[in-house]
KEKE-3310 file (N, C-alpha, C; in steps of 0.2 Angstrom, whole numbers, plus 5000, padded with zeros to 4 digits):
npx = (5004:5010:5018:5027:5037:5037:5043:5054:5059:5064:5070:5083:5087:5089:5104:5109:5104:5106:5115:5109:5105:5089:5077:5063:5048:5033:5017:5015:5019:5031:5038:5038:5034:5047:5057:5052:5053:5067:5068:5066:5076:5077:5087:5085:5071:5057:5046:5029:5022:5036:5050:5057:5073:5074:5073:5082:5093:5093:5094:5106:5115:5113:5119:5129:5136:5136:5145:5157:5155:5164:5164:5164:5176:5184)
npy = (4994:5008:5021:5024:5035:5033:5020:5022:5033:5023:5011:5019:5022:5012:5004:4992:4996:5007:5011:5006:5011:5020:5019:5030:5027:5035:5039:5054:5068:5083:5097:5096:5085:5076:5082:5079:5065:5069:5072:5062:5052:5046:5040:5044:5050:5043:5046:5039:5037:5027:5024:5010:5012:5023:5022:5009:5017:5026:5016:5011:5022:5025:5014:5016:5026:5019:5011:5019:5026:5031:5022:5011:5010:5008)
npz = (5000:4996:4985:4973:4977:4989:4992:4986:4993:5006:5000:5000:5011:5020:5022:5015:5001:4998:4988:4977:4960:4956:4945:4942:4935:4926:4924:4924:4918:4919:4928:4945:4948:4944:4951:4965:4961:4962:4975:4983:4981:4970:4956:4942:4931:4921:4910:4905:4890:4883:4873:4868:4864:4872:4886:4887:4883:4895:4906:4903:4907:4920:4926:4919:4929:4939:4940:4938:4951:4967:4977:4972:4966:4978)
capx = (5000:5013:5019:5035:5042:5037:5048:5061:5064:5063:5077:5087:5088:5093:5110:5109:5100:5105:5120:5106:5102:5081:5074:5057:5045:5028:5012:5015:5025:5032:5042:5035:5034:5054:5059:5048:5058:5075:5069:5067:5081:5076:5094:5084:5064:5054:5038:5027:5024:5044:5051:5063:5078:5075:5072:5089:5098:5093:5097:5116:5116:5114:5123:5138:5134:5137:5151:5160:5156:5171:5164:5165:5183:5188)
capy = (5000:5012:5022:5023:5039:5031:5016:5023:5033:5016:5009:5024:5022:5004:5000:4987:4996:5012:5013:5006:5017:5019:5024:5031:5026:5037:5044:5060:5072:5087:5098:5095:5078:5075:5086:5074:5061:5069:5072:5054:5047:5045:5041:5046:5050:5044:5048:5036:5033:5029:5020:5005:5013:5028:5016:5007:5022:5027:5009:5011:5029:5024:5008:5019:5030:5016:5008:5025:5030:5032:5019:5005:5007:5005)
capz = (5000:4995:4980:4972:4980:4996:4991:4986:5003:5011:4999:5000:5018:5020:5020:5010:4996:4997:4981:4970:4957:4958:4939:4944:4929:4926:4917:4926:4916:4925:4933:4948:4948:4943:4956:4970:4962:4964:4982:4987:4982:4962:4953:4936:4931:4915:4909:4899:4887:4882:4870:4871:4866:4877:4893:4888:4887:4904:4909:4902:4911:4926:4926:4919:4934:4946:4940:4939:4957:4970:4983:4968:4965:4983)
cpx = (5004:5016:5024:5039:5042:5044:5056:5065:5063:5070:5082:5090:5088:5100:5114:5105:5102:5109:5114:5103:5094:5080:5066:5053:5037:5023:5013:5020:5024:5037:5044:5035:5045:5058:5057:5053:5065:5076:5069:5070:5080:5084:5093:5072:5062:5049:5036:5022:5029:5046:5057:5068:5080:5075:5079:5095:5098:5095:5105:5116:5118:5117:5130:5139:5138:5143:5156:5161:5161:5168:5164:5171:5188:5192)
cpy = (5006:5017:5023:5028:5038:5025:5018:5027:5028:5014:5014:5023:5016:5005:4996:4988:5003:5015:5008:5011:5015:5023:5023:5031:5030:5042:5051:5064:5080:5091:5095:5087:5074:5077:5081:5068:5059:5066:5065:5050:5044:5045:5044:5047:5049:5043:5043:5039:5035:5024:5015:5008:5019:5025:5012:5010:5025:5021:5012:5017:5027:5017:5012:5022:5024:5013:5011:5026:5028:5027:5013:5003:5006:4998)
cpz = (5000:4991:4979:4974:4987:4996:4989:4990:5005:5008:4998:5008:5023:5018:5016:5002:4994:4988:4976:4966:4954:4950:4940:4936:4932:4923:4918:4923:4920:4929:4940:4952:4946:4948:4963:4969:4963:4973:4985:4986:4974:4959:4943:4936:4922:4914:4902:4895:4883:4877:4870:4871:4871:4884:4890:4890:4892:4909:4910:4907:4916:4930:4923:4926:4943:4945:4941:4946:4963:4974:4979:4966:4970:4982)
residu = (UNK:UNK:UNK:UNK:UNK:UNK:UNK:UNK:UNK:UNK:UNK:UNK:UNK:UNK:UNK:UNK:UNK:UNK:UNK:UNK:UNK:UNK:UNK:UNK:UNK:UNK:UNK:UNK:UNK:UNK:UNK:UNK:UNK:UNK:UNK:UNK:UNK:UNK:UNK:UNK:UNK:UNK:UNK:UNK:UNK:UNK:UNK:UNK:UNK:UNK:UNK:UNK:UNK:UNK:UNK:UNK:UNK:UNK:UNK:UNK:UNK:UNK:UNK:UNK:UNK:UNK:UNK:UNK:UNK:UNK:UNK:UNK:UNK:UNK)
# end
């Protein structure tokens, strides 16, 4: 019984969850709405309806994003 900006302050704030990067998918286009999901921990936001390779590309992003980040090449 939660929505996705509920969820992903909850895995932001785990331990165990937190270095995953969260791609917030949703019908609501928006400032307003992309900004909500920066705040809670959103690592990206996309608005449907999207097309495969636009959802890929934002896969690769954010999979380059994490592989890049300085706590992965300890």
């Amino acid at each position: 019984g939660i929505d996705g900006s509920e969820l992903c302050v909850l895995l932001k704030g785990d331990p165990n969850t937190k270095e995953i990067p969260i791609l917030l998918v949703s019908g609501e286009a928006g400032t307003e709405f992309e900004a909500l999901g920066e705040f809670c921990g959103g690592s990206d936001y996309l608005v449907k309806p999207y097309t495969p390779v636009k959802l890929l590309r934002t896969i690769n992003r954010l999979l380059g994003r994490v592989a890049q980040s300085p706590e992965r090449m300890q």
